[in-house]
C-alpha positions in Angstrom: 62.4 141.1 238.9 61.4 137.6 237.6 63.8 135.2 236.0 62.8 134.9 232.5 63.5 131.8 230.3 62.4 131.5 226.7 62.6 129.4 223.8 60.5 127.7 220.6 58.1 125.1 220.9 55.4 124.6 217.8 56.3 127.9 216.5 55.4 129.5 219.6 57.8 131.8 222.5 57.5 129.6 225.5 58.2 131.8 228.7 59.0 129.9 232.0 59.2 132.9 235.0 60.7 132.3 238.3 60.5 135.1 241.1 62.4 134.1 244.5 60.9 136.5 247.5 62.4 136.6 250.8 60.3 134.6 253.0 59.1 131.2 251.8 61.7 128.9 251.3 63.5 129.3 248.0 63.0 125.7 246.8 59.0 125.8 247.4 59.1 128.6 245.6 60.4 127.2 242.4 58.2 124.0 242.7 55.1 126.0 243.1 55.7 128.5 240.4 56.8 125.8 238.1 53.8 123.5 239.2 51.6 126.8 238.6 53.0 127.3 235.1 52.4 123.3 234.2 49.6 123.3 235.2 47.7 126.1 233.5 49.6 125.5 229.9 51.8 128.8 230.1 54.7 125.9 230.0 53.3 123.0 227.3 53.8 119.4 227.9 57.2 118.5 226.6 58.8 121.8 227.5 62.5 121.3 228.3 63.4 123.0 231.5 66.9 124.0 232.1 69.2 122.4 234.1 69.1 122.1 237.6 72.8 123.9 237.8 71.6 126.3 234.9 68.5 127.0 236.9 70.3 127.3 240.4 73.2 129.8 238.8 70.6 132.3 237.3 68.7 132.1 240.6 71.3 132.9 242.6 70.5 129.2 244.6 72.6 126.2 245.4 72.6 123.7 243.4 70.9 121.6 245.5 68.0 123.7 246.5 66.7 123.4 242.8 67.5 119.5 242.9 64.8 119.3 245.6 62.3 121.3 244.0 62.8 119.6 240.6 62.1 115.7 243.1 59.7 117.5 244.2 58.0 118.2 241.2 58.8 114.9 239.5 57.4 113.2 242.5 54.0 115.1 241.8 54.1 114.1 238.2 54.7 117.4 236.5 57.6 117.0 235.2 59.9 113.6 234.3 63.8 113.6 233.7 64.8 112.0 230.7 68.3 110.8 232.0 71.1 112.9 230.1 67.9 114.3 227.6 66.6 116.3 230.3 64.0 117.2 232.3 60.4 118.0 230.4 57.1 119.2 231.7 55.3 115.7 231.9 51.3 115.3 230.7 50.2 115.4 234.7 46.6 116.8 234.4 44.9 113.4 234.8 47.8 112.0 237.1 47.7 115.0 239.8 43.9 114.7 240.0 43.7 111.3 240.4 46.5 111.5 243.2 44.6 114.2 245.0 41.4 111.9 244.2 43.5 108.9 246.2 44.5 111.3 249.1 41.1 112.7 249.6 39.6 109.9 250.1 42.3 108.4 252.2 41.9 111.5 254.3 37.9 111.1 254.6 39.1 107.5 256.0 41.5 108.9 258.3 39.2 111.0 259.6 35.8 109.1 259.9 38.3 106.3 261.8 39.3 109.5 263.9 35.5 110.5 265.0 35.4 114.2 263.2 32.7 115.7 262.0 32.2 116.8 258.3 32.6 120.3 259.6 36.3 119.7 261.7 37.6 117.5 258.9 36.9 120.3 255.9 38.0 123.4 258.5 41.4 121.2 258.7 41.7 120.9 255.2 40.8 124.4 254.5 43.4 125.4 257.0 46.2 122.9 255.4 45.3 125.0 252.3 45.4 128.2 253.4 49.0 127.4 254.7 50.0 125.8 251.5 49.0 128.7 249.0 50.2 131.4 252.0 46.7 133.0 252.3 
């Protein structure tokens, strides 16, 4: 059963859900579901998350496992701690694509410099992504 957070934003329930399976490590978890939920609006820009010790307790996680999924996330851009304010869902549309934008073509460098093939170098990424979303 998912972990279920709401509260008001603009007159509006805002639901942040967090479901920890056996398997994939618990922190990746929470990064990628949070990411997920950023990303697609179901959590608006501005939307305080809770606390990294709040978040851990109702997960049943150490402390510390959320810590690295919240750096995680605010290294990516999709969220930003406010010091003692919080931590928010950051405006990271525009930011996260022109990261990936930056690493792709750094990549296409990387592996011109190496001698692949169009083919090698998008089977490689294919496979890196198949492995990142666990399909």
């Amino acid at each position: 059963m998912p972990l279920i957070f709401r509260s008001v934003r603009d007159n509006r329930c805002v639901t942040l859900k967090i479901h920890i399976d056996e398997g994939a490590a618990p922190y990746e978890q929470v990064r990628a579901q949070i990411s997920e939920q950023a990303r697609s609006g179901a959590l608006p820009v501005g939307y305080k998350l809770p606390t990294v010790r709040g978040l851990a307790e109702e997960l049943g996680l150490a402390a510390n496992t959320v810590a690295k999924a919240y750096r995680a996330l605010e290294s990516d851009g999709v969220i930003e701690t406010r010091g003692r304010n919080g931590t928010f869902v950051a405006a990271a549309g525009s930011a996260a694509e022109r990261e990936a934008a930056s690493a792709a073509q750094a990549y296409a460098e990387r592996v011109h410099r190496l001698g692949l093939s169009e083919s090698a170098a998008l089977d490689a990424v294919r496979d890196a992504l198949r492995a990142a979303y666990g399909s």
